[in-house]
VMD Tcl script that draws the C-alpha trace (Angstrom):
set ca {
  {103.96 101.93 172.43}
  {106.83 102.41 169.92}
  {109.26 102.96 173.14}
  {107.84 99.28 174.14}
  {108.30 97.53 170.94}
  {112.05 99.33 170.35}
  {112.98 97.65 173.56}
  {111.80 94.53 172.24}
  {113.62 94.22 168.95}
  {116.66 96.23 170.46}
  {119.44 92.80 170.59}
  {116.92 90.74 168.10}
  {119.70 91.75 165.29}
  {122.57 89.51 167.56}
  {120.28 86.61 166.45}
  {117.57 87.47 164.09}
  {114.43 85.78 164.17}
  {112.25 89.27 163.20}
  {110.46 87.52 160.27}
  {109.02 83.44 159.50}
  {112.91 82.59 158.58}
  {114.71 82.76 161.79}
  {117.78 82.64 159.73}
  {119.61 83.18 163.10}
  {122.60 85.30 162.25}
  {124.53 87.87 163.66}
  {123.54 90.66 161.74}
  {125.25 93.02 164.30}
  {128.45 91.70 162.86}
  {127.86 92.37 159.70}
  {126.60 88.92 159.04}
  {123.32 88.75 156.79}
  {120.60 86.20 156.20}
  {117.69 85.66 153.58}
  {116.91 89.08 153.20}
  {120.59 89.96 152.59}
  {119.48 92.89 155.40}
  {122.26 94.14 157.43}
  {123.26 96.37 160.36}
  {121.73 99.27 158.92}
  {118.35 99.91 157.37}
  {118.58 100.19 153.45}
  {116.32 103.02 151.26}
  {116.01 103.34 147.72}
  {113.49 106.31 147.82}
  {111.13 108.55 150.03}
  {108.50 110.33 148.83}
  {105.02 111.88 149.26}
  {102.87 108.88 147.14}
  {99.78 109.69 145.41}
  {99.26 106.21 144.12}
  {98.30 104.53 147.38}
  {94.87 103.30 148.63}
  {93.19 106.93 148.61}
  {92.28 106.93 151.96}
  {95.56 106.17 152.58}
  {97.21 109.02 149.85}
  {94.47 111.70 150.27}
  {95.40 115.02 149.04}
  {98.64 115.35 150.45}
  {99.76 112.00 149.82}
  {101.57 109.47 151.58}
  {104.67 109.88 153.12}
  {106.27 106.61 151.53}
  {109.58 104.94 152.06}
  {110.56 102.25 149.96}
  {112.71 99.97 152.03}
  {115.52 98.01 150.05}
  {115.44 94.25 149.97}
  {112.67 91.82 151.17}
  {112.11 88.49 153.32}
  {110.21 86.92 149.69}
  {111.45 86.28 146.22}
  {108.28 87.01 144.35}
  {108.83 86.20 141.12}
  {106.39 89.07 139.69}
  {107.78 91.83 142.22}
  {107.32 95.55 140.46}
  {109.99 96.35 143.17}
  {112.60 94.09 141.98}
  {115.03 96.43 141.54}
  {115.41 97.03 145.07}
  {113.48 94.41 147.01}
  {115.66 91.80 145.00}
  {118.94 93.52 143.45}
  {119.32 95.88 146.31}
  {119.45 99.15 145.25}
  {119.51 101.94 147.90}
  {121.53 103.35 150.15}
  {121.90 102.48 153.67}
  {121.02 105.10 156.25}
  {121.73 106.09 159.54}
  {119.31 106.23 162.52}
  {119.00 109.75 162.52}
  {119.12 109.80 158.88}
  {115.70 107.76 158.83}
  {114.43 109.95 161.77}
  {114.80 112.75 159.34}
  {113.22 111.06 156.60}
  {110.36 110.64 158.49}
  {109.93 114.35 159.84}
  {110.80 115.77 156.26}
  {107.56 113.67 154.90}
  {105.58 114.99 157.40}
  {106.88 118.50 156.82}
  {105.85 118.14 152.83}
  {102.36 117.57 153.87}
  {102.19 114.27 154.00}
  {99.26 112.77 155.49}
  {101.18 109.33 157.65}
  {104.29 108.02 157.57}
  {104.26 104.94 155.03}
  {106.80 102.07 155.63}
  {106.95 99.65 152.59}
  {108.45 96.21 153.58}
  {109.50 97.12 156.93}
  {109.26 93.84 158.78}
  {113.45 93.30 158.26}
  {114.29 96.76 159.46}
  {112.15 96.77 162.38}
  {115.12 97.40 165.20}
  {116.24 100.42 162.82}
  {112.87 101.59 162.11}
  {111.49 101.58 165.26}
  {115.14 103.82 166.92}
  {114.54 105.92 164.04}
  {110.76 106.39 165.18}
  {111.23 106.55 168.75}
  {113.35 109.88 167.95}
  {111.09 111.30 165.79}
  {108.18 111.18 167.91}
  {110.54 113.05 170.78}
  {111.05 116.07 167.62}
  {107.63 116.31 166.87}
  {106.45 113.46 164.51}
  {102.52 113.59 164.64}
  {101.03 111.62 161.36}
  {100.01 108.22 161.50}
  {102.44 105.31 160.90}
  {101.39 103.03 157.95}
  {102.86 99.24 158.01}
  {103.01 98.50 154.12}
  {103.74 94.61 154.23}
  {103.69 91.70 152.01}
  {101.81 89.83 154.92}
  {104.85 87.53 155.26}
  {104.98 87.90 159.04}
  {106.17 86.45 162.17}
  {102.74 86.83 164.75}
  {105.22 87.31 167.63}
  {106.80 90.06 165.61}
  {103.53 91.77 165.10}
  {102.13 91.62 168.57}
  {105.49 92.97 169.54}
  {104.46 96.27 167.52}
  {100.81 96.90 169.56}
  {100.59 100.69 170.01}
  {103.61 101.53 167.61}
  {101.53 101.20 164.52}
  {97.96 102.76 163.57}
  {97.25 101.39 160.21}
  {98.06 98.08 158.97}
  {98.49 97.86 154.69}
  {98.95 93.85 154.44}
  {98.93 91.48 151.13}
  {97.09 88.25 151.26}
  {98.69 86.91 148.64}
  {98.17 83.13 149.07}
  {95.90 80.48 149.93}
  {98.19 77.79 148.74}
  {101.22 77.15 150.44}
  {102.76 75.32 147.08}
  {101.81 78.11 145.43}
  {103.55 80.76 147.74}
  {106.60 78.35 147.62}
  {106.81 78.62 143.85}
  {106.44 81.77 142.81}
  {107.38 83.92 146.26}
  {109.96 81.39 148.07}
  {107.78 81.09 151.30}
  {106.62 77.37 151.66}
  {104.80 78.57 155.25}
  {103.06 81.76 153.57}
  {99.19 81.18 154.20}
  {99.42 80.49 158.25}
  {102.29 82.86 159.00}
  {99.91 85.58 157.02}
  {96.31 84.77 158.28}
  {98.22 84.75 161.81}
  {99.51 88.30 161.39}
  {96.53 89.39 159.94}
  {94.50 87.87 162.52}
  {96.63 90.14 165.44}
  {96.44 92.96 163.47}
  {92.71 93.33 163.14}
  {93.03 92.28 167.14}
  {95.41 95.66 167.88}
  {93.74 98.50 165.00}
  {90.25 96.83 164.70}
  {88.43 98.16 161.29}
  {89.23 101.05 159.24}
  {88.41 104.48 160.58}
  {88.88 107.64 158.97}
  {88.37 111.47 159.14}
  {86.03 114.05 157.61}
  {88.15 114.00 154.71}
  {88.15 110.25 154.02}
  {91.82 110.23 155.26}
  {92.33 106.64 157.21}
  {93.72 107.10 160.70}
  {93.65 104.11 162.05}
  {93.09 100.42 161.36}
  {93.65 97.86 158.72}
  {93.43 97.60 154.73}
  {94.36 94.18 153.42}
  {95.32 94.01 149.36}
  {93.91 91.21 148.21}
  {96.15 89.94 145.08}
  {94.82 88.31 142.29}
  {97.08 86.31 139.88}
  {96.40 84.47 136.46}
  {95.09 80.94 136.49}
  {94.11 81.09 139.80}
  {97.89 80.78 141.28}
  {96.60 83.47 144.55}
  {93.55 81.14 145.42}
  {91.67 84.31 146.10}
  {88.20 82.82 146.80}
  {89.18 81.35 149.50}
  {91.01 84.17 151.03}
  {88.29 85.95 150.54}
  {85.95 83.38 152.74}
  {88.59 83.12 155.48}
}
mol new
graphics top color blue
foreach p $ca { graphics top sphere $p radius 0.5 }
foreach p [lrange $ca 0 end-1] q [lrange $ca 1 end] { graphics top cylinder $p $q radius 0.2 }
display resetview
């Protein structure tokens, strides 16, 4: 349950060790690690996304947040503005709580969180208090696949569709061009535990997905994602 999993990451910000880095700091006191993440969750925009996975944006489309900053330095991020040069603006608890019932209120069909994974502790507050106002749309988790397993099996019951990127099957590869020498077992781990908690994609009537996983297969020049072989495991 999202109640279950806030409890979990509650004090994992005194020391954090949410994603494969375990940088360790005290992010509490203002310290900050890899991601550059802080105290309080960063967002550069919110919006109701038509350009998602369609059963994902529907009609009504998705009700996307783009977090700022990220746990990877891909060198071919369309994000970069914010996943590496940090724009945003950092929100509040019941800022983000908002956020999330405002989406739904446009018509959004879920609740889409685009890299999450360094926010969790502030996402999942933020959650936890929209769900007690009313929050009823499914919660998306929009990921780069650069996980922590522990982290994910922490979130069991808090999230109904997983959006993951399998990005890699090389880890020299992933070390080059994203920055994360351990990318290929920390992803096919994750992805392994999500399939385990949300099982395969089911949707409505409509086509709309309501719960279980979608994995974005990427496919760079030359060969660089080693998608083949992703595609066998």
């Amino acid at each position: 349950s999202v109640k279950k999993a806030s409890v979990y990451f509650k004090d994992s910000l005194k020391n954090c060790r949410i994603c494969p880095r375990k940088c360790g700091v005290d992010r509490a006191s203002g310290k900050t690690g890899y991601c550059r993440a802080g105290l309080k969750a960063s967002v550069y925009s919110y919006l109701a996304h038509h350009g998602e996975e369609p059963p994902i944006s529907g009609t009504g489309g998705s009700g996307t947040i783009f977090f700022s900053r990220c746990n990877m330095k891909c060198v071919y991020c369309q994000n970069y503005r914010f996943s590496q040069l940090d724009e945003g603006k950092e929100v509040t608890i019941d800022e983000l709580s908002n956020i999330m019932l405002t989406l739904e209120k446009r018509g959004c069909h879920n609740i889409n969180l685009v890299s999450p994974t360094h926010y969790l502790p502030q996402i999942l507050s933020a959650l936890e208090d929209a769900l007690e106002k009313g929050l009823s749309i499914p919660i998306v988790y929009n990921t780069s696949g650069y996980e922590l397993t522990e982290s994910i099996k922490a979130l069991e019951g808090a999230v109904d569709i997983y959006l993951p990127d399998m990005r890699y099957s090389d880890n020299a590869m992933a070390k080059k061009y994203s920055g994360a020498p351990d990318y290929v077992e920390r992803n096919r781990g994750a992805i392994l535990e999500m399939y385990k908690q949300v099982g395969d994609l089911t949707v409505d009537k409509s086509g709309l997905a309501k719960k279980g996983i979608i994995i974005r297969l990427l496919a760079l020049p030359e060969n660089v994602s080693g998608t083949i072989e992703t595609l066998r495991f």
